[in-house]
C-alpha positions, 0 to 999 in steps of 0.5 A: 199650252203644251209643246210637243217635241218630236225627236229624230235625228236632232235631239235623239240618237237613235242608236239601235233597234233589235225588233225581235227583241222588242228593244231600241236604244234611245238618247234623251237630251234632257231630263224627261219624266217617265210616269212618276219617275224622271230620268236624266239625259242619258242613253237608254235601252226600251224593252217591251216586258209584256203586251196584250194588243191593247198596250205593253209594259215598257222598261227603261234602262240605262246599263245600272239597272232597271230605272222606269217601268211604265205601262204604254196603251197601243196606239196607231201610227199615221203615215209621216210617222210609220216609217221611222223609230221615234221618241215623242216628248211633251213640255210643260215649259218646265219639264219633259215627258215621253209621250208617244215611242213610235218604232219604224217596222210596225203600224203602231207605236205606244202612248206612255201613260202620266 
């Protein structure tokens, strides 16, 4: 069975949203799988590229360059996560992936397609 990890305060540092720029800066305290590529632990920067109301193309980088484009399907925010910015991991018990960001000034967040 998997597990799912919410991260807020405890295992991300969320650092900085911009909303008009559609960006937040995120901290992933460990390795985690965004689409087919993995990211370290790290800080990163999430920038929505493109959407067209159903999901967006999100790119994630870390100050070198452009480390993992994925593309993310809308989906709607229930009320204990609509007031807050969020990144959802999801375990196998071997490795993370980033399932869900959710971002705290919208009534929506996005499911990071596998």
């Amino acid at each position: 069975m998997k597990n799912v990890l919410a991260l807020g305060v405890c295992f991300c540092s969320l650092l900085g949203v911009a909303a008009a720029q559609n960006l937040i800066t995120v901290k992933l305290p460990n390795a985690a799988m965004v689409g087919s590529t993995t990211l370290p632990a790290g800080e990163y920067t999430v920038r929505e590229l493109a959407g067209n109301g159903n999901g967006a193309v999100l790119q994630f980088t870390d100050g070198k360059g452009d480390l993992a484009t994925v593309y993310a399907q809308e989906v709607v925010t229930d009320s204990h996560t609509s007031d807050k910015t969020e990144v959802v991991l999801k375990s196998d018990g071997e490795r993370f992936q980033v399932d869900k960001i959710f971002l705290g000034d919208r009534d929506y967040g996005f499911q990071v397609a596998k």
